[in-house]
KEKE-567758 format. One record per residue (C-alpha): residue number from 0; x, y negated, z. Coordinates in Angstrom, 3 decimals. Example, Ala and Ser with C-alpha at 12.3 -4.5 7.8 and 13.67 -1.06 7.14 Angstrom:
# KEKE-567758
{num 0&px 12.300&py 4.500&pz 7.800}
{num 1&px 13.670&py 1.060&pz 7.140}
# end
This chain:
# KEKE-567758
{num 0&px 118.620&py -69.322&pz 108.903}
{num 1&px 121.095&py -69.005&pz 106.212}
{num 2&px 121.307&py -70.116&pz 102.897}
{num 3&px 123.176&py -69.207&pz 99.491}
{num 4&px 127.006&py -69.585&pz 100.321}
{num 5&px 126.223&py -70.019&pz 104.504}
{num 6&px 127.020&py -67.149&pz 106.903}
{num 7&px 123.656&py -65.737&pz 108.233}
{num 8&px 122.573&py -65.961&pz 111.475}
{num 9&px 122.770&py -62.376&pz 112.748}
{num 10&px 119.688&py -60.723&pz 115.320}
{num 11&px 119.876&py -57.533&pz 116.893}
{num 12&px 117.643&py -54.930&pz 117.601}
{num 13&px 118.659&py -52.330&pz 120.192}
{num 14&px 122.127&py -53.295&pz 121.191}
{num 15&px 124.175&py -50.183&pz 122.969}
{num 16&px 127.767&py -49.876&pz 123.217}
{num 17&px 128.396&py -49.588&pz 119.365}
{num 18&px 126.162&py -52.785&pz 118.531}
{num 19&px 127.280&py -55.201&pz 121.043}
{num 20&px 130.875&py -54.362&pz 119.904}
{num 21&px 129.685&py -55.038&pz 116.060}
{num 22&px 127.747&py -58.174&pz 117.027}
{num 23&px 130.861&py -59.943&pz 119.176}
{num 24&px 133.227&py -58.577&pz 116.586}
{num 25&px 131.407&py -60.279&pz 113.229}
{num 26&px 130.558&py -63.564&pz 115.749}
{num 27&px 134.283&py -63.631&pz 116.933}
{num 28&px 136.189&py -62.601&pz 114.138}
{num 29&px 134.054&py -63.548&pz 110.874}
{num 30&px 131.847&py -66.482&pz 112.314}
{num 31&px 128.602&py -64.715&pz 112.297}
{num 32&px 126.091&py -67.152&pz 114.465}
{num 33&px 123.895&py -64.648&pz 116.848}
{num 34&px 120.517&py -64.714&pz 117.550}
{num 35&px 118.124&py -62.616&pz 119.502}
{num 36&px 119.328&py -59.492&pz 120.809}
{num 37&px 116.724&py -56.941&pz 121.720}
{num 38&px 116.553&py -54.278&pz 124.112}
{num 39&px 114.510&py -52.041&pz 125.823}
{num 40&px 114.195&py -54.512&pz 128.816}
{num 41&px 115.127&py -57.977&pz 129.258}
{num 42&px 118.013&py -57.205&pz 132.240}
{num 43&px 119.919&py -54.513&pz 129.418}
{num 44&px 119.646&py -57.603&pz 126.849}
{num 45&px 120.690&py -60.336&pz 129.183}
{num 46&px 123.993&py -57.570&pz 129.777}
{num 47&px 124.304&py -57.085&pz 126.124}
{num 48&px 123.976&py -60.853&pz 125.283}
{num 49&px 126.921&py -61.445&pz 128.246}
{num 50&px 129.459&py -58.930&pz 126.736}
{num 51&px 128.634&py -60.399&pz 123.057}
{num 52&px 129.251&py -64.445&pz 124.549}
{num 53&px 126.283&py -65.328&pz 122.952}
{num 54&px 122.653&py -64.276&pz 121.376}
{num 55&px 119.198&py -65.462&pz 123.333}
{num 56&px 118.402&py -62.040&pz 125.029}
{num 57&px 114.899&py -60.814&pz 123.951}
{num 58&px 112.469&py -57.933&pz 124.899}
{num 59&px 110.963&py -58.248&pz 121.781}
{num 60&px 111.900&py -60.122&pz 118.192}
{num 61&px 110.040&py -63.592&pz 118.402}
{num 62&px 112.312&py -65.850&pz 116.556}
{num 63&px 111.593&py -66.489&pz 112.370}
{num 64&px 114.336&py -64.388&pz 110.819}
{num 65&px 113.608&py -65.472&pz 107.318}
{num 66&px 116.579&py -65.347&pz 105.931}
{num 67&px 118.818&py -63.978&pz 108.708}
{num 68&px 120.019&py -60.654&pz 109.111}
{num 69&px 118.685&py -58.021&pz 111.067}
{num 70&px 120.554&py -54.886&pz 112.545}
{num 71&px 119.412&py -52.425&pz 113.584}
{num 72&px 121.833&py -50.746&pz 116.501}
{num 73&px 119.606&py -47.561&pz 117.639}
{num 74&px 120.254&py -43.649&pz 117.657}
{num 75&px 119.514&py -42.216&pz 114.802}
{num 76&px 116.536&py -40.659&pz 116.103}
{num 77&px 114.744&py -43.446&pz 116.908}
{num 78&px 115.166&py -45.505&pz 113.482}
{num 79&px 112.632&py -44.704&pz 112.050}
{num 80&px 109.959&py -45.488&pz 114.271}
{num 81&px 111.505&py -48.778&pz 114.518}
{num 82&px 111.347&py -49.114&pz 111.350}
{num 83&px 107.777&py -48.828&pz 111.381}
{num 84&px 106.735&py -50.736&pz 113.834}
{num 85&px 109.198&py -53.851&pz 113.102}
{num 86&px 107.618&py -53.985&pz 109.715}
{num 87&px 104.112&py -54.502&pz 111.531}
{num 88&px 105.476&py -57.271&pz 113.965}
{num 89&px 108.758&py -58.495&pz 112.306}
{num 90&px 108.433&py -62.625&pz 112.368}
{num 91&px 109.615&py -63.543&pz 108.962}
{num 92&px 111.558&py -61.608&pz 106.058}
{num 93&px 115.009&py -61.310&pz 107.206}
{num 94&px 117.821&py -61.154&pz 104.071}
{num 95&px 118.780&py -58.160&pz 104.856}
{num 96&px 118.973&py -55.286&pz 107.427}
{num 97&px 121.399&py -52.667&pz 108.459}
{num 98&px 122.416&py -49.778&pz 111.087}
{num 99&px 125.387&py -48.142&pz 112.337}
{num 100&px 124.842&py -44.625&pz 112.032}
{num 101&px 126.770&py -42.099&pz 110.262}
{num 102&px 124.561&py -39.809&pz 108.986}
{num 103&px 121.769&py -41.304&pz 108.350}
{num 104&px 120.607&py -42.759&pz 105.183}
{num 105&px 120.210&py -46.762&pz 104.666}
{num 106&px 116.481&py -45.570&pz 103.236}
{num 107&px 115.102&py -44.926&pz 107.118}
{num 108&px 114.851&py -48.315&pz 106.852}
{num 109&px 112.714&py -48.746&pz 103.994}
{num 110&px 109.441&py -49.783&pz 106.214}
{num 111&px 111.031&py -53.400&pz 106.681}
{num 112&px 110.233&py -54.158&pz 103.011}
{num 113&px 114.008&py -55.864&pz 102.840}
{num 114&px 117.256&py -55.386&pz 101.504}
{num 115&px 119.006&py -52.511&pz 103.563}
{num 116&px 121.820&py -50.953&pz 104.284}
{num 117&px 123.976&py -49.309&pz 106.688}
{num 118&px 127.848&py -49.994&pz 108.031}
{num 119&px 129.318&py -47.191&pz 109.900}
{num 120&px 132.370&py -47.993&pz 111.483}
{num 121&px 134.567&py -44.935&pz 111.881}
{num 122&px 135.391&py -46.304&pz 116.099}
{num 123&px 135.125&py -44.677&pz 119.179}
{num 124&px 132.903&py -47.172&pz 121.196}
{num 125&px 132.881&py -44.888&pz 124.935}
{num 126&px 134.608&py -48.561&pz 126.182}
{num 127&px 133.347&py -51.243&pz 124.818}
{num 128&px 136.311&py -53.293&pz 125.843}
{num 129&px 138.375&py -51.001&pz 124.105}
{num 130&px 136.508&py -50.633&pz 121.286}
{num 131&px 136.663&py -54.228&pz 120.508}
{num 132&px 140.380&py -54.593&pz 120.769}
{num 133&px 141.009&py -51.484&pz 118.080}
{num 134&px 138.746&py -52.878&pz 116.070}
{num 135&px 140.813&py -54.781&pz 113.630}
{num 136&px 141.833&py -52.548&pz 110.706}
{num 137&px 138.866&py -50.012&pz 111.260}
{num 138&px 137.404&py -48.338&pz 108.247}
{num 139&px 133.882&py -49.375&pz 107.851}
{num 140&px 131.636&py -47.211&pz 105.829}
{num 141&px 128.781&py -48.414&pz 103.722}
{num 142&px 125.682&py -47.027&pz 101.750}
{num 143&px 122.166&py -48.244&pz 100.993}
{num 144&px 121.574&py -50.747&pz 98.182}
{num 145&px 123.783&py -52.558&pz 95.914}
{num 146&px 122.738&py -56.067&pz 96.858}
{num 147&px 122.930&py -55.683&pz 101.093}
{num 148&px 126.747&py -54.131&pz 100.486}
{num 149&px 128.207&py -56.958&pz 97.917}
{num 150&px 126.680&py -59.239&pz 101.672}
{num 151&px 128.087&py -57.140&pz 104.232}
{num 152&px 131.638&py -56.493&pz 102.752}
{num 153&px 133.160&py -59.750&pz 102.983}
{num 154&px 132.190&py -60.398&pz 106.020}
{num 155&px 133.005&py -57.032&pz 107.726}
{num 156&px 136.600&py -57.884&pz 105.803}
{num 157&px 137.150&py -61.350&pz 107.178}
{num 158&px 136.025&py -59.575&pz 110.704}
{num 159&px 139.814&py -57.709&pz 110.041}
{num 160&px 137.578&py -54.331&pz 109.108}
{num 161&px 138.677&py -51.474&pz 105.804}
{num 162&px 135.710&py -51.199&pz 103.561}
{num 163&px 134.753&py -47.839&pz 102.015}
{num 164&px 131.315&py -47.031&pz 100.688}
{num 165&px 129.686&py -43.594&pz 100.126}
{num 166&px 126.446&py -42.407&pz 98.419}
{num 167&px 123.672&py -41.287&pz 100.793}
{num 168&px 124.136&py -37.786&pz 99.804}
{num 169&px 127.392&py -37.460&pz 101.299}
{num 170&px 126.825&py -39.020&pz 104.887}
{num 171&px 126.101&py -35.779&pz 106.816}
{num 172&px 129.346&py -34.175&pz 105.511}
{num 173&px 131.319&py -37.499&pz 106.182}
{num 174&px 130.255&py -38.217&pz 109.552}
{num 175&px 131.018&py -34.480&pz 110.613}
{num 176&px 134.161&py -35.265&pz 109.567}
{num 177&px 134.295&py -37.945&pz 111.842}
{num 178&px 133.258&py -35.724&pz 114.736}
{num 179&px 135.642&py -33.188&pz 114.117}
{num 180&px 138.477&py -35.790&pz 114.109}
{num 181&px 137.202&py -37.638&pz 116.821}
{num 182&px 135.016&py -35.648&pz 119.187}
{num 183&px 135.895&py -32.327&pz 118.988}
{num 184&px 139.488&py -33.682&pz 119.615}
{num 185&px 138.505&py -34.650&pz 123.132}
{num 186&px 137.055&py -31.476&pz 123.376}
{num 187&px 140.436&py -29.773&pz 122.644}
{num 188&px 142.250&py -32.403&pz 125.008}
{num 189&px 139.652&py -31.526&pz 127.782}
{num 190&px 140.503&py -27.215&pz 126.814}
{num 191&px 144.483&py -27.806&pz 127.035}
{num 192&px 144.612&py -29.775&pz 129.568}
{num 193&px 142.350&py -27.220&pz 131.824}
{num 194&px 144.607&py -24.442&pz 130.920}
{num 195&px 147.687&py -26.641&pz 131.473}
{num 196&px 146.334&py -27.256&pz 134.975}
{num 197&px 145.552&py -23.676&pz 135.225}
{num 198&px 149.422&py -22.771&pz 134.343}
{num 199&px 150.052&py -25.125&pz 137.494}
{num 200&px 151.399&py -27.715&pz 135.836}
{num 201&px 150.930&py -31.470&pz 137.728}
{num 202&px 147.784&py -33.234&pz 136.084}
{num 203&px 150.016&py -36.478&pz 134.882}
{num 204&px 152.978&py -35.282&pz 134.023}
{num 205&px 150.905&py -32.052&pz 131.807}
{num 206&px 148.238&py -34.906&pz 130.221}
{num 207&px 151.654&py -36.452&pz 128.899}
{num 208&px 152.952&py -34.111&pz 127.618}
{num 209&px 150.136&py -32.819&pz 125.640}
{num 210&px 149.328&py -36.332&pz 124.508}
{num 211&px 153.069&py -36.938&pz 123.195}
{num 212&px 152.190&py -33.198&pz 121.570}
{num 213&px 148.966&py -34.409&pz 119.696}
{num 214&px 150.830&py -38.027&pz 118.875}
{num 215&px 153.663&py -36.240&pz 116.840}
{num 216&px 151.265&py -34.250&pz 115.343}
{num 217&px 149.224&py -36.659&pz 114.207}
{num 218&px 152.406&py -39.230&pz 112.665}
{num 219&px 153.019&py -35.972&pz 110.291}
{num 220&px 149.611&py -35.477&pz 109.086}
{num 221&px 149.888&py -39.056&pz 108.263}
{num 222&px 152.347&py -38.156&pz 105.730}
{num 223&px 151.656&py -34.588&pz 104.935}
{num 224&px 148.667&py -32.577&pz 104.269}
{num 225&px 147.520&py -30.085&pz 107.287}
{num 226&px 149.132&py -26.835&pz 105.418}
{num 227&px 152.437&py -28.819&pz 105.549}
{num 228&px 152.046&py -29.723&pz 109.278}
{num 229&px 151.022&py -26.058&pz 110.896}
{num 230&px 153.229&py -24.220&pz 113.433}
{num 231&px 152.739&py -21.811&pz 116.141}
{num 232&px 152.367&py -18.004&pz 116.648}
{num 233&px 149.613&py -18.011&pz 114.235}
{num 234&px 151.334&py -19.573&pz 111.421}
{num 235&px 154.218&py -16.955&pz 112.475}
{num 236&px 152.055&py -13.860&pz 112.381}
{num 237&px 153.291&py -13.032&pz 115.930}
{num 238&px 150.382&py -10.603&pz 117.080}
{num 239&px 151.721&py -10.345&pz 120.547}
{num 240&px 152.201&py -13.721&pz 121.598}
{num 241&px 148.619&py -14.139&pz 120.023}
{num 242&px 147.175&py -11.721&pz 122.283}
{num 243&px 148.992&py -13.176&pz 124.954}
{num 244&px 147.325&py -16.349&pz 124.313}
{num 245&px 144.038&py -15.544&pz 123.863}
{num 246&px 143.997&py -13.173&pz 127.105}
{num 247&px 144.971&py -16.480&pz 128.960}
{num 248&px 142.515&py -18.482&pz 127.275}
{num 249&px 140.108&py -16.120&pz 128.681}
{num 250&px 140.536&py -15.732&pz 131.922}
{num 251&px 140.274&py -19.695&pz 132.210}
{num 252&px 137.231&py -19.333&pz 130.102}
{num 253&px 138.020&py -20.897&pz 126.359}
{num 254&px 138.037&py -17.565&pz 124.986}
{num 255&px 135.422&py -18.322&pz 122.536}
{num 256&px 136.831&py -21.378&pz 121.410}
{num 257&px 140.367&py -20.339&pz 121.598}
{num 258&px 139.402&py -17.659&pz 119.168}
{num 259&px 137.120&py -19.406&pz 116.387}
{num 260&px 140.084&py -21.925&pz 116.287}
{num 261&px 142.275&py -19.087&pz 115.898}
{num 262&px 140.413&py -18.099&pz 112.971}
{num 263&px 140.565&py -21.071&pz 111.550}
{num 264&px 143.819&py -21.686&pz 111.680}
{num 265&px 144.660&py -17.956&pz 110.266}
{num 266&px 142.949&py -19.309&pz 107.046}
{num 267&px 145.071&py -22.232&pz 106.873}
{num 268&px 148.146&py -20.581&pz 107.389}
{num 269&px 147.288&py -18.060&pz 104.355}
{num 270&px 146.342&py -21.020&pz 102.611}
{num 271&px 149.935&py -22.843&pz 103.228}
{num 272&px 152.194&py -20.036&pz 103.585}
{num 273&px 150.155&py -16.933&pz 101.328}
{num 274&px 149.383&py -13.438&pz 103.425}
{num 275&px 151.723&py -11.807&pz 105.868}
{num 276&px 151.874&py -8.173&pz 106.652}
{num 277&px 150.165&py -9.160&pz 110.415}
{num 278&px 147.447&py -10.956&pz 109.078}
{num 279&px 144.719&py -8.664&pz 108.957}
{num 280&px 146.031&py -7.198&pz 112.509}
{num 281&px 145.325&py -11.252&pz 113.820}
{num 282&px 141.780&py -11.328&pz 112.195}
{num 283&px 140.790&py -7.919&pz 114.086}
{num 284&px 141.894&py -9.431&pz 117.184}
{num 285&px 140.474&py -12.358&pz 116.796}
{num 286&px 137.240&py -11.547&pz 115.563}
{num 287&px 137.033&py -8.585&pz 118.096}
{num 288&px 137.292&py -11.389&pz 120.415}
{num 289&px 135.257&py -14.521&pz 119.210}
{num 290&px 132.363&py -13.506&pz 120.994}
# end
């Protein structure tokens, strides 16, 4: 149970890969005590509680939290209801409780008649192990109330986290920014690398390659804004390699894809470079073939 100037004693309430990373993280790195950790069954919390190297695995919350914090590390769906039925069944008033999502608002929590908040760290938590060791320097988003935030931010600091906070309005747009940098990256990877295979290129040597690609790309839009950083046939105007392009995108089956990107990536280049004579030839060809 904390106290004013103490570090709370933080409980967890569904702990996937993106909580139990949190939880070890703030009890490693920032000296955050752990409590219970919740789960749907007692075997998935015992697992949680043995990645996290500490925490009394629960199936359901039956220590006093007064004055501890609560988080809340659940799909967004499923918030809500938890929300709702913690506030029935909740032993004690904890200081404060948060979630991880992106996207949705700190007020799903409302129910719990506390403080509240949410922290999204902008991490890729597919490994957990890997997670954990990138997570120094990570940006960590906040929103909800005043109060919870002034809390969370030193703490995620000392943890080695960036802090940035947003208004509630703004989460949808921010975290689909997050999945197109993120997600729909892999997605790309997974496109160029079946077409690099396709070309007959040898799996290893092609993933390189590509990755080295992506990695140089990425240093210059570290310094330079995307308009800056485009190249290619597109950015050219060259219809025929274009065509060429999209006919082997095809075959392999990323027409679709290849095509809406293609659009995309016309705009840009107007944007950065202002309208070439082939432009409107690329759109038709594109569009004729986005479908």
């Amino acid at each position: 149970m904390s106290q004013r100037g103490q570090l709370p004693r933080l409980h967890c309430y569904g702990c996937g890969r993106a909580a139990r990373v949190i939880v070890r993280w703030l009890h490693e790195r920032a000296g955050l005590a752990v409590g219970q950790v919740c789960n749907r069954s007692l075997a998935s919390a015992a697992k949680a509680v043995e990645f996290i190297g500490a925490g009394q695995p629960v199936e359901h919350l039956t220590a006093d939290v007064s004055g501890d914090w609560l988080l809340l590390g659940l799909p967004d769906g499923e918030l809500a209801a938890a929300a709702l039925g913690l506030a029935c069944r909740m032993p004690g008033q904890a200081e404060l409780a948060f979630h991880l999502s992106g996207s949705t608002p700190a007020a799903v929590l409302e129910p719990l008649g506390v403080p509240i908040a949410s922290v999204h760290p902008a991490r890729a938590f597919a490994d957990p192990a890997l997670a954990l060791a990138a997570m120094p320097g990570t940006w960590c988003v906040g929103e909800g109330r005043a109060r919870p935030l002034a809390r969370l931010q030193p703490v995620f600091e000392r943890a080695g986290g960036q802090w940035l906070e947003i208004d509630a309005n703004g989460k949808a747009a921010y975290h689909a920014a997050t999945v197109a940098a993120s997600n729909y990256l892999v997605t790309l990877t997974e496109m160029a690398r079946g077409l690099a295979t396709a070309a007959g290129l040898p799996g290893a040597e092609s993933a390189d390659l590509l990755i080295s690609l992506q990695r140089a790309s990425l240093e210059s839009l570290a310094i330079a804004n995307p308009a800056r950083v485009l190249t290619g046939p597109i950015e050219r105007g060259d219809h025929v390699a274009v065509e060429r392009l999209l006919t082997a995108a095809e075959r392999h089956g990323h027409g679709p894809l290849f095509s809406a990107l293609g659009l995309a990536t016309l705009t840009l280049a107007r944007r950065a470079r202002g309208a070439k004579d082939s432009d409107q030839a690329l759109q038709d060809l594109l569009t004729s073939r986005s479908d």
